[in-house]
N, CA, C and O atoms as CSV, one atom per row, in Angstrom:
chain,resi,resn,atom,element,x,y,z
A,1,UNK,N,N,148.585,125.785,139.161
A,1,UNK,CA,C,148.209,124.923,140.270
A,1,UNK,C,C,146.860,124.284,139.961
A,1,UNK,O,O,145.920,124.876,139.430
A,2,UNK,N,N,146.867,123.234,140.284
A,2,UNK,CA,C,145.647,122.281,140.254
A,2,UNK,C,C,144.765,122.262,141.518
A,2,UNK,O,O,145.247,122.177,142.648
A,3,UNK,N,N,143.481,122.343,141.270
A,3,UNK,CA,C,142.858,122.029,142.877
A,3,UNK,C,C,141.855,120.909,142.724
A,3,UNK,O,O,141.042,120.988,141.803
A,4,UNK,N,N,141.840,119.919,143.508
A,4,UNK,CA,C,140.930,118.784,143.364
A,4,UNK,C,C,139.945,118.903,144.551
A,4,UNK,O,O,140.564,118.945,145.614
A,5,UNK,N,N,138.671,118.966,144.691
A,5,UNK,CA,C,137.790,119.017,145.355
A,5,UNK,C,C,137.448,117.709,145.508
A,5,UNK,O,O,137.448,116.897,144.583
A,6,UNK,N,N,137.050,117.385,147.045
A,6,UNK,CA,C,136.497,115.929,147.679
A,6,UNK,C,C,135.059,115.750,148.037
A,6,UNK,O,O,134.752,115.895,149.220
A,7,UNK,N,N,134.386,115.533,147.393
A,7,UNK,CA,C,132.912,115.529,148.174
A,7,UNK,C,C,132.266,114.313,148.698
A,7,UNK,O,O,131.896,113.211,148.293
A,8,UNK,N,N,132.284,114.743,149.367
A,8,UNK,CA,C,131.045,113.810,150.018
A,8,UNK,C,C,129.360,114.401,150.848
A,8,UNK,O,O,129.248,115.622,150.954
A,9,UNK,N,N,128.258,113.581,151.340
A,9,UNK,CA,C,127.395,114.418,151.444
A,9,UNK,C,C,127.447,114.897,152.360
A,9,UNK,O,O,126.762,115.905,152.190
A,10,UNK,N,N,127.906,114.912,153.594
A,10,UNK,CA,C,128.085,115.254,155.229
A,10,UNK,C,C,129.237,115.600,155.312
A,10,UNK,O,O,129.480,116.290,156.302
A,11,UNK,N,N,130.383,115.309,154.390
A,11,UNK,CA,C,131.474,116.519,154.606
A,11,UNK,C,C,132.613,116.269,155.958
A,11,UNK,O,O,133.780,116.646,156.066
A,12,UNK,N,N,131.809,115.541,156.833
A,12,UNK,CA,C,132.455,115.253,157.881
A,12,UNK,C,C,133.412,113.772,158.030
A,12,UNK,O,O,133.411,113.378,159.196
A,13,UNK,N,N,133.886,113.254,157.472
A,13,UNK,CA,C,134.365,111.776,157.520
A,13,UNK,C,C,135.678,111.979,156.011
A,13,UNK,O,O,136.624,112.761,155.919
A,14,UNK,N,N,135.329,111.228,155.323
A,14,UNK,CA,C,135.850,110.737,153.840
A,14,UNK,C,C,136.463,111.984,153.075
A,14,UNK,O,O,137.629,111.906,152.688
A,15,UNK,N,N,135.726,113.122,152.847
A,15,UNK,CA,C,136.351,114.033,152.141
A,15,UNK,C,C,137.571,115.076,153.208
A,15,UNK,O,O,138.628,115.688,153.057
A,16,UNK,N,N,136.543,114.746,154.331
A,16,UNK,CA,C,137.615,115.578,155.678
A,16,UNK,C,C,139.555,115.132,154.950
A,16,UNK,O,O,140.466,115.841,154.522
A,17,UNK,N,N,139.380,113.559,155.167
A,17,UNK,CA,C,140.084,112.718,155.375
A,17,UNK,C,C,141.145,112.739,154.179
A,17,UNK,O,O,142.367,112.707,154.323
A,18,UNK,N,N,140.453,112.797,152.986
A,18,UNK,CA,C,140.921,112.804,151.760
A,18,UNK,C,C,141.679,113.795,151.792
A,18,UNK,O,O,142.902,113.662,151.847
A,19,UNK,N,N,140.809,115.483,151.753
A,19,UNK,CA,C,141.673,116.569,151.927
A,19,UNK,C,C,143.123,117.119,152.846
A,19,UNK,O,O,144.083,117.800,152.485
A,20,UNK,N,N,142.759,116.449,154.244
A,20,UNK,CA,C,144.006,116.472,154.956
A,20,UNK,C,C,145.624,115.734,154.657
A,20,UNK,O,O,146.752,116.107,154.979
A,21,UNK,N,N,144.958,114.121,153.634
A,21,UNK,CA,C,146.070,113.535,153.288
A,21,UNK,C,C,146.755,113.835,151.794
A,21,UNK,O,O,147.854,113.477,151.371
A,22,UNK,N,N,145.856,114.512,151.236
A,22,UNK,CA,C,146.406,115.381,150.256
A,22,UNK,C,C,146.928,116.963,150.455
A,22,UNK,O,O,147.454,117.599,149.542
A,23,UNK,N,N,146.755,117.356,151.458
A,23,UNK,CA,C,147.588,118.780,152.251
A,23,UNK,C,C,148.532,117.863,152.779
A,23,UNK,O,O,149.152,118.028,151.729
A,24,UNK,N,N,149.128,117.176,153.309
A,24,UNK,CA,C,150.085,116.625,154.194
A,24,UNK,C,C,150.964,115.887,153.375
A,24,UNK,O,O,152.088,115.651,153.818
A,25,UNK,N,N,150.552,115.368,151.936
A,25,UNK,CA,C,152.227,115.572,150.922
A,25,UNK,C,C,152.950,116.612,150.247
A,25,UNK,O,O,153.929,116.628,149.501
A,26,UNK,N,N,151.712,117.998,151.023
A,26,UNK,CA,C,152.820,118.922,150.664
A,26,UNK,C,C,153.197,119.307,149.374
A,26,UNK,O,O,154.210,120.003,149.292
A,27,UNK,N,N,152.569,118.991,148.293
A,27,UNK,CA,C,152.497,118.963,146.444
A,27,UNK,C,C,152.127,120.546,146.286
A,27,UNK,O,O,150.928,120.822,146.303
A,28,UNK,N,N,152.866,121.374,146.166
A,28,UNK,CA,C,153.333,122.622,145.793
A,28,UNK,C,C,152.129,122.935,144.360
A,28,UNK,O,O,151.804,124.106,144.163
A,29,UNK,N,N,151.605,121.932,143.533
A,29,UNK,CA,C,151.236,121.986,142.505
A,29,UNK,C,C,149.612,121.440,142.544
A,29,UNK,O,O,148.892,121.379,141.547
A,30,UNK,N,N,149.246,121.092,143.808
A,30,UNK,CA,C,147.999,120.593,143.936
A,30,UNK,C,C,147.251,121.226,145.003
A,30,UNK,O,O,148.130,121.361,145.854
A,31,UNK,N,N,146.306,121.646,145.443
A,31,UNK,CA,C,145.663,122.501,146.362
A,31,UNK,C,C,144.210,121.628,146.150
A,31,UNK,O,O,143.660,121.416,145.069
A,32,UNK,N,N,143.634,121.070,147.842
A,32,UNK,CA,C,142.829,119.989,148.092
A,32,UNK,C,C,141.722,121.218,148.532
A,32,UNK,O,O,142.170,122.361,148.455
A,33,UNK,N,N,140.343,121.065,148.975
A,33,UNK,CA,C,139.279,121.185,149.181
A,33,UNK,C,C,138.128,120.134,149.182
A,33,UNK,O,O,137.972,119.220,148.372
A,34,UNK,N,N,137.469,120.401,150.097
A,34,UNK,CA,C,136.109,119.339,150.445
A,34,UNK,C,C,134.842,120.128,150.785
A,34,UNK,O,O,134.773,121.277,151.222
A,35,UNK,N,N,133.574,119.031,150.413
A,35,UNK,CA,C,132.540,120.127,150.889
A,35,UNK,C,C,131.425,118.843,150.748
A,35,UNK,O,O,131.771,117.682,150.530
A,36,UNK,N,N,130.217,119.233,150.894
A,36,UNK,CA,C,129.666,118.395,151.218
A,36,UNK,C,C,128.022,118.570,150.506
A,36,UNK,O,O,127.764,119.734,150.198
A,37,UNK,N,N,127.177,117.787,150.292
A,37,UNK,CA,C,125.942,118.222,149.755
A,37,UNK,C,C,124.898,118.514,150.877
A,37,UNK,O,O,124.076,119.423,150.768
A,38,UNK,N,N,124.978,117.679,151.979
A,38,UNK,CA,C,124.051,118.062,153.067
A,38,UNK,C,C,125.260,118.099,154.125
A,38,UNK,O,O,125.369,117.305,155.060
A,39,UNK,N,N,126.248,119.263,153.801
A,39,UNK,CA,C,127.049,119.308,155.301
A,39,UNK,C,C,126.494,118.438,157.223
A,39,UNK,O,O,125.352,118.004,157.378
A,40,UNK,N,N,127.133,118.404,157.914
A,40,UNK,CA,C,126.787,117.561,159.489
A,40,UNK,C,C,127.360,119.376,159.944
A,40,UNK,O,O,127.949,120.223,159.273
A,41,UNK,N,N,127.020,119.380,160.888
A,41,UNK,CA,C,127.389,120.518,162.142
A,41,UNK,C,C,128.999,120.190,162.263
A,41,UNK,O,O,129.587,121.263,162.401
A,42,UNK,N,N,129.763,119.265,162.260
A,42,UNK,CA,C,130.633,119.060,162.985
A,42,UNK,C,C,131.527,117.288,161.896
A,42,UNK,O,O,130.900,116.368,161.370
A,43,UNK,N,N,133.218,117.502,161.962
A,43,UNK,CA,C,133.522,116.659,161.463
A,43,UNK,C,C,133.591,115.445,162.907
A,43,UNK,O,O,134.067,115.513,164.041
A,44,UNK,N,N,132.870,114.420,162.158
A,44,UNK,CA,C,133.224,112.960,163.162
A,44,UNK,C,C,134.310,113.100,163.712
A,44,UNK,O,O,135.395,113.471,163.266
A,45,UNK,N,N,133.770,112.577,165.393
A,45,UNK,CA,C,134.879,112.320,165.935
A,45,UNK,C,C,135.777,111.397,166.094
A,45,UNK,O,O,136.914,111.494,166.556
A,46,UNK,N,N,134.946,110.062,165.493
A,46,UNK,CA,C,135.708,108.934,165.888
A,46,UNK,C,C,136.908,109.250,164.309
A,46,UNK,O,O,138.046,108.781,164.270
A,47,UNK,N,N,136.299,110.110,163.174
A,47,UNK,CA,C,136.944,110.359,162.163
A,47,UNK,C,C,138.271,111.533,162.898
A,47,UNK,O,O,139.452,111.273,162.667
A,48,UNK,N,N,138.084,112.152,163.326
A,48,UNK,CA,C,139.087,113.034,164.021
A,48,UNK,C,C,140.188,112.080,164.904
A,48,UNK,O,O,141.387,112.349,164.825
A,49,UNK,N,N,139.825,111.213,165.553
A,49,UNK,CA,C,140.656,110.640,166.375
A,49,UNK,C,C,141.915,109.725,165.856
A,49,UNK,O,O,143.116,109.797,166.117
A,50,UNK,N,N,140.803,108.406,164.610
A,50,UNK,CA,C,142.196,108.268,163.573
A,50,UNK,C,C,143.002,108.521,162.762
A,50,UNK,O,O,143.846,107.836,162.185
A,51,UNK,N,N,142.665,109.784,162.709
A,51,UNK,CA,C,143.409,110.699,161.967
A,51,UNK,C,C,144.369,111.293,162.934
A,51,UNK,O,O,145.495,111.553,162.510
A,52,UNK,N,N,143.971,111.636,164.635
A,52,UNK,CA,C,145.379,111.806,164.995
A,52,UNK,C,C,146.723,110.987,164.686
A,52,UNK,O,O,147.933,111.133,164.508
A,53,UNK,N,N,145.602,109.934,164.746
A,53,UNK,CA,C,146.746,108.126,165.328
A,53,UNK,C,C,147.642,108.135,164.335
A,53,UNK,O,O,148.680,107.495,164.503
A,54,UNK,N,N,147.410,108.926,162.986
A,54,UNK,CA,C,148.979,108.889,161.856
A,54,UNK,C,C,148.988,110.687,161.465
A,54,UNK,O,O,148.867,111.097,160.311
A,55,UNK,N,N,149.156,111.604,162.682
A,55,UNK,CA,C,149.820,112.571,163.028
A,55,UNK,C,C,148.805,113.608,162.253
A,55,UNK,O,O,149.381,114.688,162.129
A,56,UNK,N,N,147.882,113.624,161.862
A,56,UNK,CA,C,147.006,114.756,161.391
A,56,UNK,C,C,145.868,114.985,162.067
A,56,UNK,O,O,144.927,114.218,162.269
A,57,UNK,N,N,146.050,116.273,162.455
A,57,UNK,CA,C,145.197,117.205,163.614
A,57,UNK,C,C,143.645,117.830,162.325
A,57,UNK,O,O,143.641,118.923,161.757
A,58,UNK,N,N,142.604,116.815,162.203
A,58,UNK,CA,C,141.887,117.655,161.913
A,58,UNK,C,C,140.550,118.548,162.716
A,58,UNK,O,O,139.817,119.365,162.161
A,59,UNK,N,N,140.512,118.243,163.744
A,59,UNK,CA,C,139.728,118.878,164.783
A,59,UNK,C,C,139.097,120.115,164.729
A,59,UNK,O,O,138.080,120.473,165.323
A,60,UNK,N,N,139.893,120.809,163.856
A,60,UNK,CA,C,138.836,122.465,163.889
A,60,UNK,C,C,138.443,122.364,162.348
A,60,UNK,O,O,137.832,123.274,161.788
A,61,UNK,N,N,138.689,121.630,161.940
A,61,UNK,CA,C,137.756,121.681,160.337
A,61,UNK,C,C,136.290,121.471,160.580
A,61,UNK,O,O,135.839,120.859,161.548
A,62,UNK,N,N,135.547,122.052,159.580
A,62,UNK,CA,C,134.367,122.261,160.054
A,62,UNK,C,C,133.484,122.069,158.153
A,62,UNK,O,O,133.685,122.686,157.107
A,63,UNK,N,N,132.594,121.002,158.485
A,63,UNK,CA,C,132.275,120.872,157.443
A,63,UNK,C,C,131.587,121.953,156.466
A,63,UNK,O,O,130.976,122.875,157.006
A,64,UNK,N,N,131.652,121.893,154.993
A,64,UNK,CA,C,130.584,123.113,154.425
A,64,UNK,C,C,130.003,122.783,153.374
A,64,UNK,O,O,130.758,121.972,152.838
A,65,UNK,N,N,128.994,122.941,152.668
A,65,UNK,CA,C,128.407,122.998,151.728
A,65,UNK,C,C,128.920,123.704,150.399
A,65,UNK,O,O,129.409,124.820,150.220
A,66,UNK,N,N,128.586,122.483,149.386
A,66,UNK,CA,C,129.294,122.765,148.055
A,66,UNK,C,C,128.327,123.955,147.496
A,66,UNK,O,O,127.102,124.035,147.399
A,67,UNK,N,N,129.119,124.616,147.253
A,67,UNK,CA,C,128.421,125.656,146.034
A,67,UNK,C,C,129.273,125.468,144.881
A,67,UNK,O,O,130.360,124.971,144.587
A,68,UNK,N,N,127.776,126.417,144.074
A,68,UNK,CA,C,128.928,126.230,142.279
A,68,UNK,C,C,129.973,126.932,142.117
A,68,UNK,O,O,130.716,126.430,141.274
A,69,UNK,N,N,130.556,128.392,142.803
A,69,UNK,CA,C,131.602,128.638,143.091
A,69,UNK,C,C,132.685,128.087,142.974
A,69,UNK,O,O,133.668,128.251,142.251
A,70,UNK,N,N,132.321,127.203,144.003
A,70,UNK,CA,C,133.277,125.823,144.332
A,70,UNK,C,C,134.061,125.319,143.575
A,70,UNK,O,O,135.292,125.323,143.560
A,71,UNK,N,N,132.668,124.483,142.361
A,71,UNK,CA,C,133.008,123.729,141.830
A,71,UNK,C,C,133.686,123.996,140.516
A,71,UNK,O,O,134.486,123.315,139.875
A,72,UNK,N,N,132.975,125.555,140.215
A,72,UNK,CA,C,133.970,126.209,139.069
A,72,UNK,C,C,135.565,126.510,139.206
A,72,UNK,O,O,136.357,126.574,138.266
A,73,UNK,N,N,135.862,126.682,140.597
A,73,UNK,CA,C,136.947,126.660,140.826
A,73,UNK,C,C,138.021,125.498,140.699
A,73,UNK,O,O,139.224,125.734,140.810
A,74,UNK,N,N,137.412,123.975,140.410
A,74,UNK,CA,C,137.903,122.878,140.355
A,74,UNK,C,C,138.414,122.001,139.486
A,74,UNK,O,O,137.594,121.658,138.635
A,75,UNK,N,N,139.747,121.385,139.366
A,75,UNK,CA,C,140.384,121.079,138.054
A,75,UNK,C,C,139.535,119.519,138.056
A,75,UNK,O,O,139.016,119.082,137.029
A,76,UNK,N,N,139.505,118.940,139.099
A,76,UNK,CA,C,139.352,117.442,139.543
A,76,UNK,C,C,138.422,117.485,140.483
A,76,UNK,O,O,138.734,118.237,141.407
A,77,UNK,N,N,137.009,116.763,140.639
A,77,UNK,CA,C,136.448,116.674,141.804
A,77,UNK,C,C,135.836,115.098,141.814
A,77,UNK,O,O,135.049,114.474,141.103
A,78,UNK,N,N,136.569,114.833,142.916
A,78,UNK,CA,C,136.385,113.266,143.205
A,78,UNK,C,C,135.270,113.118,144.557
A,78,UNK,O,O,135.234,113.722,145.629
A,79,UNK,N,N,134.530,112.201,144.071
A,79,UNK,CA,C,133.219,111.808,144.948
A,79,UNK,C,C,133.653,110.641,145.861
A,79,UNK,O,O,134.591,109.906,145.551
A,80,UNK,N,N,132.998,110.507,146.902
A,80,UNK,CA,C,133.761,109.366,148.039
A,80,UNK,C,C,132.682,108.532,148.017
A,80,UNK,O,O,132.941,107.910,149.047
A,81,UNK,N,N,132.118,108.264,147.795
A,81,UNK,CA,C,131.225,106.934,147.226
A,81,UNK,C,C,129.688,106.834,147.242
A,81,UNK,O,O,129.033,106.064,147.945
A,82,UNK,N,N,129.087,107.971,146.121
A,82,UNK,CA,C,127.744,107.976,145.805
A,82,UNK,C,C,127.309,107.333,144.827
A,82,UNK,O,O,126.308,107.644,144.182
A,83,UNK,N,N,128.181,106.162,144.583
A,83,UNK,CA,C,128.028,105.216,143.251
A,83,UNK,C,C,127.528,104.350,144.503
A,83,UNK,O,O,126.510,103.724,144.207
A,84,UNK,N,N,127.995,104.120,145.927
A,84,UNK,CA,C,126.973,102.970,146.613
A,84,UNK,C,C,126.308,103.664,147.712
A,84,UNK,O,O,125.735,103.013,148.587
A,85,UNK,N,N,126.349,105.178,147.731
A,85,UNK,CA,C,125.361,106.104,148.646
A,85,UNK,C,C,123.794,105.872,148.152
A,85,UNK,O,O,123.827,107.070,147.871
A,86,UNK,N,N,122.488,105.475,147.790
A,86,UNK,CA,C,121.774,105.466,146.747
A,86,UNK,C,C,121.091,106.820,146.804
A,86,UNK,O,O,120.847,107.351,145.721
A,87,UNK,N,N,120.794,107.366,147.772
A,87,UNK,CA,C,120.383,108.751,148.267
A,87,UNK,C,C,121.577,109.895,147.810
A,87,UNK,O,O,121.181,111.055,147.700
A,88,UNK,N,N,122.771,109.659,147.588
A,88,UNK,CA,C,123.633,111.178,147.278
A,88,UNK,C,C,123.368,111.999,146.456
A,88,UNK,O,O,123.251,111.653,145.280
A,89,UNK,N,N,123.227,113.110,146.783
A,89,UNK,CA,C,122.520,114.080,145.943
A,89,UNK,C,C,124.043,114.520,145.093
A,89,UNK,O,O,123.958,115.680,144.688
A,90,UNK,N,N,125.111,113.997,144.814
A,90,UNK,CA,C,126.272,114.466,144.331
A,90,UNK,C,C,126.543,113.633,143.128
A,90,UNK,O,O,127.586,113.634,142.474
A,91,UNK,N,N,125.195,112.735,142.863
A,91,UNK,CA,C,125.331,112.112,141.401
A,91,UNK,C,C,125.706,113.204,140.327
A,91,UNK,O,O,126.499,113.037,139.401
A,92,UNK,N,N,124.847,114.595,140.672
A,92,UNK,CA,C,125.052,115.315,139.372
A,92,UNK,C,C,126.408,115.590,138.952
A,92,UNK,O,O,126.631,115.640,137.742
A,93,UNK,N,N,127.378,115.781,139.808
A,93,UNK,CA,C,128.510,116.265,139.472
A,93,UNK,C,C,129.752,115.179,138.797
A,93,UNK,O,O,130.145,114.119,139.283
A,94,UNK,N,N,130.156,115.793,137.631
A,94,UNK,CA,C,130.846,114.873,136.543
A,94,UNK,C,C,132.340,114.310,137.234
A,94,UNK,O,O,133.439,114.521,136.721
A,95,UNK,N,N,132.172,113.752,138.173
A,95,UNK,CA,C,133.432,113.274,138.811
A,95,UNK,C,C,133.947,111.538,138.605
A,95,UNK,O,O,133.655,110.575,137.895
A,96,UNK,N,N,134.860,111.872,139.687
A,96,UNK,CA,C,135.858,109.832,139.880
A,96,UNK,C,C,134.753,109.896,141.399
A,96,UNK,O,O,134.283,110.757,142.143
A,97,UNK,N,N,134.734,108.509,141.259
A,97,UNK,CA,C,134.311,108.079,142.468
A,97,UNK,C,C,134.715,107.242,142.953
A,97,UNK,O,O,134.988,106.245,142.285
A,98,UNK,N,N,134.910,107.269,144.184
A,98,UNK,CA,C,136.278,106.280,145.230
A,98,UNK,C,C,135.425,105.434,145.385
A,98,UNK,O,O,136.109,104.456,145.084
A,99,UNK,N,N,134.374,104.997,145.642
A,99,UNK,CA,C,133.546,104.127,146.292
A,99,UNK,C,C,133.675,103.755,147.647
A,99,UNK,O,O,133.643,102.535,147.801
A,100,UNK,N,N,133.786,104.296,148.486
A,100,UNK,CA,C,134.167,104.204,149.456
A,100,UNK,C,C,132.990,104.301,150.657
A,100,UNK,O,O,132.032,105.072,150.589
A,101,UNK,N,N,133.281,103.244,151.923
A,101,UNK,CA,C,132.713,103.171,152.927
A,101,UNK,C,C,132.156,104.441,153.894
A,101,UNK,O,O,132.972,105.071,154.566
A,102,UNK,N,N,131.040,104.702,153.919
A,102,UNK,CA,C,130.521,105.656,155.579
A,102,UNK,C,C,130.892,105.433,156.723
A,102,UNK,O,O,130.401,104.605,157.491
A,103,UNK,N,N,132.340,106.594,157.052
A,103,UNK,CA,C,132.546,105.915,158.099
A,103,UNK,C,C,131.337,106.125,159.567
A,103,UNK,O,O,131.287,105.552,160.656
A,104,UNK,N,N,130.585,107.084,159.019
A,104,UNK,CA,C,129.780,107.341,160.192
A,104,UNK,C,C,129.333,106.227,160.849
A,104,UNK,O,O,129.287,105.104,160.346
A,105,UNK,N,N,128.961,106.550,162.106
A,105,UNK,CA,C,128.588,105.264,163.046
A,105,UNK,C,C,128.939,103.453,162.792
A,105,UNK,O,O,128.276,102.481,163.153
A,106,UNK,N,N,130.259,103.527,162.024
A,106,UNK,CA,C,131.265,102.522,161.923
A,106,UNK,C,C,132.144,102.486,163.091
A,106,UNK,O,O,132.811,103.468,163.415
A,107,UNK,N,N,132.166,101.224,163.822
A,107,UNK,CA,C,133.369,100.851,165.082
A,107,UNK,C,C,134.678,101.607,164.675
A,107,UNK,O,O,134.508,102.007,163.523
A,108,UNK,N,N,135.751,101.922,165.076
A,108,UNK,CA,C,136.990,102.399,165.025
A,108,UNK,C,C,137.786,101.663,164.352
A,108,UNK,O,O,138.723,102.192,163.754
A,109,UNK,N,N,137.580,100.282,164.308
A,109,UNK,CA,C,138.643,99.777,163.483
A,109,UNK,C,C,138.138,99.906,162.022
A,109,UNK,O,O,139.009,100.150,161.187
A,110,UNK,N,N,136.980,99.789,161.631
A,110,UNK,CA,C,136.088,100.235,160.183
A,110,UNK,C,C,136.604,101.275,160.019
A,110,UNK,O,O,136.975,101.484,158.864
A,111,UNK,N,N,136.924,102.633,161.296
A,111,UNK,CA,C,136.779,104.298,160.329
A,111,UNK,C,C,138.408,104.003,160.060
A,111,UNK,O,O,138.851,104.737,159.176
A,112,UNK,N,N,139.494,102.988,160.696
A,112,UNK,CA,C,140.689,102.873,160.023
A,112,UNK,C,C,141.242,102.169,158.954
A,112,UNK,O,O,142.292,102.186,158.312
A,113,UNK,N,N,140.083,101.476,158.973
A,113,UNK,CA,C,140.643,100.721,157.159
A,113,UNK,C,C,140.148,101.782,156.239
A,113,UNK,O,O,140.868,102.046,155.276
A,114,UNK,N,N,138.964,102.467,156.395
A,114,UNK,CA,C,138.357,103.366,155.259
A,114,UNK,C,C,139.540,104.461,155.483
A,114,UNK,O,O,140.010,104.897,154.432
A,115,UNK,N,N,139.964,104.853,156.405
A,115,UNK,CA,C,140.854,105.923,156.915
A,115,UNK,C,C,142.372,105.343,155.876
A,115,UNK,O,O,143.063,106.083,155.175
A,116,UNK,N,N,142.506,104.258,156.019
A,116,UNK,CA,C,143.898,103.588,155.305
A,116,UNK,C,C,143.797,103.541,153.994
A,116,UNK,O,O,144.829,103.549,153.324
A,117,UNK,N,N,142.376,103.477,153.304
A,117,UNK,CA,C,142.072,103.047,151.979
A,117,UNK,C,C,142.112,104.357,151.603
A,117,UNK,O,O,143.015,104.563,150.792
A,118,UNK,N,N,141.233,105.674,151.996
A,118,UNK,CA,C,141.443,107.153,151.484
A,118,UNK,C,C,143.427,107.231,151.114
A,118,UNK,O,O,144.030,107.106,150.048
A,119,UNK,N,N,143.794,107.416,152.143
A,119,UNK,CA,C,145.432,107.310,152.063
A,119,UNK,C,C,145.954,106.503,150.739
A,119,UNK,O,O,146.678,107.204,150.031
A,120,UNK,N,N,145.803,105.569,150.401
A,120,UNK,CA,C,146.019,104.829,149.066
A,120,UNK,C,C,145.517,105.555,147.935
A,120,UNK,O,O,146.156,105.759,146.903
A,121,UNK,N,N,144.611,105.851,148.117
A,121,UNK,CA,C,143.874,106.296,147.093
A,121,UNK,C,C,144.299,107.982,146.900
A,121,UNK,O,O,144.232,108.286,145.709
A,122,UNK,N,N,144.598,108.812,147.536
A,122,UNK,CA,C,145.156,110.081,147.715
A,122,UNK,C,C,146.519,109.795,147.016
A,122,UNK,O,O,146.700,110.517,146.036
A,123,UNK,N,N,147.490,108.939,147.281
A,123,UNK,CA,C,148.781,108.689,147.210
A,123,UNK,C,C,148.801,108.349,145.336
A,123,UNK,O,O,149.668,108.662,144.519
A,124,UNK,N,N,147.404,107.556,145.112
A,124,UNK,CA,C,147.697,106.895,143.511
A,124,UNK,C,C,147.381,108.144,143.086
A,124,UNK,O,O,148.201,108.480,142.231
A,125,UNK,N,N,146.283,109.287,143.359
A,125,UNK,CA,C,145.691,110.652,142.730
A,125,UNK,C,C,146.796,110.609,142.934
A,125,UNK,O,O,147.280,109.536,142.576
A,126,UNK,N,N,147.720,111.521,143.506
A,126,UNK,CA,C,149.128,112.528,143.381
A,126,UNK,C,C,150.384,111.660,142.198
A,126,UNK,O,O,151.461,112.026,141.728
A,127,UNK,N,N,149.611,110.465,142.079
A,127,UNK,CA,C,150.609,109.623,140.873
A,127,UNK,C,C,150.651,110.482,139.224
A,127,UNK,O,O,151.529,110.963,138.508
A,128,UNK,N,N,148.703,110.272,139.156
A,128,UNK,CA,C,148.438,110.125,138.491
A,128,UNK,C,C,147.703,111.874,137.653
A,128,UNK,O,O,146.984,112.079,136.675
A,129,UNK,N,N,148.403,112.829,138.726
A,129,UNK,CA,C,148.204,114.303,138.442
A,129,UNK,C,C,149.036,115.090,137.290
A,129,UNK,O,O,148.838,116.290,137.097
């Protein structure tokens, strides 16, 4: 089994997002995880909500902090966009990077295109595993 780790720095949004849509194809051969460099208390809500809207309950996930544990444990660890974060402290780690939008304090229709674009991008990873 393969496990691909999602990071991002707050843990709460993008990697939440990533990880749930890679548990929800169900790939017998891939096992998802996320974590974060400066974890938030709590995953976004407006991130929780569009994620009901295409049937995934992530509400009791709770963000956490990467340790090296972690990361030794990891076949693949993909970064959610500290190539345009300039502050991410997750440069060090030898990953893919999605480049991808913060959905934090983004309107709802923003956290659903970034919400739609993770989904694409989850779907080409499980191509390309």
């Amino acid at each position: 089994m393969k496990k691909v780790l999602f990071v991002c720095v707050h843990n709460s949004g993008r990697s939440q997002m990533a990880k749930a849509f890679l548990e929800r194809s169900e790939n017998q051969l891939i096992e998802a995880d996320s974590a974060g460099t400066m974890p938030a208390d709590d995953v976004d809500p407006v991130v929780v909500e569009v994620m009901k809207e295409v049937g995934i309950d992530i509400s009791e996930n709770r963000p956490r902090l990467i340790t090296q544990d972690i990361l030794d444990g990891c076949d693949k660890i993909i970064t959610m966009g500290c190539s345009i974060d300039e502050t991410c402290p997750a440069k060090f780690i030898v990953s893919e990077d999605w480049g991808l939008a913060d959905p934090k304090g983004q309107h709802i229709g923003e956290v659903r295109r970034i919400r739609d674009e993770i989904s694409l991008k989850v779907t080409d990873l499980l191509e390309r595993l």
